[in-house]
C-alpha positions in Angstrom: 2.6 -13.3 -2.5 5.3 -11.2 -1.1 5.5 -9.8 2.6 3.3 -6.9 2.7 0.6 -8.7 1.4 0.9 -11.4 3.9 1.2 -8.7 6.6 -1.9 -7.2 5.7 -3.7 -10.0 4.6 -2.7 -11.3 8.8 -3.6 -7.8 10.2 -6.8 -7.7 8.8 -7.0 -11.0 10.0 -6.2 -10.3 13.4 -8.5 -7.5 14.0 -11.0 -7.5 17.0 -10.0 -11.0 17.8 -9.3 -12.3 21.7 -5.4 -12.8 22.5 -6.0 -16.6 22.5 -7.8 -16.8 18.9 -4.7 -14.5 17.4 -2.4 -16.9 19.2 -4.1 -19.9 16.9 -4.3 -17.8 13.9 -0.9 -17.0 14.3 0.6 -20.4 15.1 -1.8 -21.4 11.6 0.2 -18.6 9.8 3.6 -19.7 10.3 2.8 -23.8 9.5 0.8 -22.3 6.2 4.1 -20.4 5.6 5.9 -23.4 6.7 3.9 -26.3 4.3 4.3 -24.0 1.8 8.0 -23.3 1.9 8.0 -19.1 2.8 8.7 -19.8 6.4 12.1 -17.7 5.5 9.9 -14.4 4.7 8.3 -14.4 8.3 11.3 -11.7 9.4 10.6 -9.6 6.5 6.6 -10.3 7.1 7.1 -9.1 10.7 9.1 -6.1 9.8 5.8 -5.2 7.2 3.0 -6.0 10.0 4.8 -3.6 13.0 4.7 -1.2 10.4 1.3 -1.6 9.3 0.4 -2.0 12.8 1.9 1.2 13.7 0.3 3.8 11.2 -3.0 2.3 11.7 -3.0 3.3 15.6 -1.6 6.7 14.0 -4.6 6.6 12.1 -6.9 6.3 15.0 -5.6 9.2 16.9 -7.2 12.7 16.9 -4.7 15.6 16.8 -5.9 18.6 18.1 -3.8 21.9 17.6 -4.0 25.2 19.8 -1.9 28.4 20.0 -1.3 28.1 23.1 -1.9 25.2 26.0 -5.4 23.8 26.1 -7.0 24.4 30.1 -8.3 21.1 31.1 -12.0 22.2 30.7 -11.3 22.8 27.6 -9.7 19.4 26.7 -12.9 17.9 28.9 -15.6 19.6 26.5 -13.3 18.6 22.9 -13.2 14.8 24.7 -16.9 15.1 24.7 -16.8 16.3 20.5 -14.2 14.0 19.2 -13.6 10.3 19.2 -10.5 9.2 21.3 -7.8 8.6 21.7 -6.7 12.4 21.4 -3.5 14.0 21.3 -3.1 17.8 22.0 -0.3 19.9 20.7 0.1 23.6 20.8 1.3 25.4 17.4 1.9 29.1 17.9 1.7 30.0 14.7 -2.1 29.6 14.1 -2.2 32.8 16.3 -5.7 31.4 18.2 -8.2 28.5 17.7 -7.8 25.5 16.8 -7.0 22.9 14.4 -8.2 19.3 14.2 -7.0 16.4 12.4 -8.5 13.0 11.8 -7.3 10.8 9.6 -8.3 12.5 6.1 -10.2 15.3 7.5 -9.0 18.7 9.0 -11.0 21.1 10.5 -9.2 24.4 10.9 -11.0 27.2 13.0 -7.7 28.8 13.7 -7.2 32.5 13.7 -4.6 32.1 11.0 -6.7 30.7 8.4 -9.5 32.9 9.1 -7.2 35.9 8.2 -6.1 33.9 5.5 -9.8 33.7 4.1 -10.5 37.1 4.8 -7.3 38.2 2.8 -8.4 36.5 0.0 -12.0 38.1 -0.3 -10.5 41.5 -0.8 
């Protein structure tokens, strides 16, 4: 096994547990790695997991995408519609709307695509 499987094979692992069970798991992982003579990959196994780690919370987040800044009712009422945690960006170039990304999917109701639809139905 190299690394990044043992990085994903311990996130995986890891998931939904309580501090203290991850703290056994953990101290498991490193005499596995130890009794079987990889303790020397745990740097490079660390390195894999932060990154794992950090494009799964990526992952989780929904970007949502305005022309211009959101009013806080308006953030209230898309908190209501879509799963947190949210992030908010304004992007002047889809003229008005909005855009909203989660993981694979996008949902664009911007003015900019709209125009771009229309343009291509004449």
């Amino acid at each position: 096994m190299n690394s990044k499987e043992y990085a994903q094979i311990l996130y995986q692992i890891l998931q939904g547990r309580s501090e203290n069970a991850q703290g056994k798991i953990i101290a498991n992982f490193q005499k596995f790695l130890l009794k079987n003579s990889q303790l020397h990959l745990i740097n490079s196994i660390l390195k894999e997991f932060r990154q794992i780690s950090s494009d799964a919370e990526k992952e989780n987040f929904t970007y949502i995408s305005s022309a211009s800044e959101l009013a806080g009712s308006q953030k209230k009422a898309l908190e209501k519609i879509f799963p947190k945690p949210l992030k908010f960006s304004v992007n002047k170039e889809l003229l008005g709307g909005i855009s909203v990304r989660r993981k694979d999917v996008l949902y664009n109701h911007t003015l900019r695509k709209k125009l771009e639809i229309f343009k291509s139905s004449l």
